[in-house]
C-alpha positions in Angstrom: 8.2 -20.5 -8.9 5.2 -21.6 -6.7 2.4 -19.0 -6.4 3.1 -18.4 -2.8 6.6 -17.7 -3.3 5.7 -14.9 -5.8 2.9 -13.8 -3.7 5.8 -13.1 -0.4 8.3 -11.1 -2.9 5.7 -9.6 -3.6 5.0 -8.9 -0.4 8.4 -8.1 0.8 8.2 -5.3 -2.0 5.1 -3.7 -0.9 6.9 -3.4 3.0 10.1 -1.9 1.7 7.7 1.0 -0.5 5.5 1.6 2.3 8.6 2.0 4.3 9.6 4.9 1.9 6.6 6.0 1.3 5.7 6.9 5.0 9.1 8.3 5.5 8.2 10.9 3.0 4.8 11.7 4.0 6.2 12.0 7.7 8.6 15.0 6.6 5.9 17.2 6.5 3.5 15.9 8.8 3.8 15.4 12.7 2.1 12.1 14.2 1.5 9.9 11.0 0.5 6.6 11.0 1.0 3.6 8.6 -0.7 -0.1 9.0 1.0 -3.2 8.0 0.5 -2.9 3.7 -1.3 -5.6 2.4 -0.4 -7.8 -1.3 -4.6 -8.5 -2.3 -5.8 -10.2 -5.4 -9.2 -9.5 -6.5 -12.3 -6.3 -5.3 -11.6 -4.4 -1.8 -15.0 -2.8 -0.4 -14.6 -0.9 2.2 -16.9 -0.3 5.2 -19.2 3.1 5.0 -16.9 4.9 7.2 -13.4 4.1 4.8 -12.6 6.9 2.5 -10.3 4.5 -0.7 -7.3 6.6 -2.6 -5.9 4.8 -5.9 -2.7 6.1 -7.3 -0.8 4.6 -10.5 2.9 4.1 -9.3 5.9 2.6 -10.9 8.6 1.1 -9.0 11.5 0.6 -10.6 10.2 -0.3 -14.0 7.1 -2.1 -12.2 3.7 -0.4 -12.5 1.4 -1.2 -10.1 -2.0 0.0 -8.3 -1.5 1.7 -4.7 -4.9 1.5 -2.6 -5.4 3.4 0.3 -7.9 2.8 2.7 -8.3 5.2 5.3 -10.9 6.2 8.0 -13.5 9.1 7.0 -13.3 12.4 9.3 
């Protein structure tokens, strides 16, 4: 299977736990937001004003890294 192929499952599989993953975090809080989730390969460096959460998650029998980037203050 072509890289780009793999890299748009991928993808699709990140929107659908995003999707359930703000559904939960909405339960208990009023007004939450969620941007587009994004498949990256390689560093992420923030600006000085983004706070980064990592969290080990398994999906199904998939473990992968979640990284949050989020705005200080």
């Amino acid at each position: 299977m072509p890289a780009a192929e793999v890299a748009d499952a991928v993808c699709e599989v990140v929107n659908i736990a995003a999707g359930h993953m703000k559904a939960r975090l909405a339960e208990g809080q009023a007004g939450i937001a969620l941007g587009l989730p994004l498949f990256l390969h390689g560093a992420v460096r923030p600006v000085d004003k983004m706070n980064v959460d990592v969290f080990d998650v398994v999906f199904g029998d998939v473990p992968f890294v979640l990284v949050l980037l989020h705005r200080r203050g």
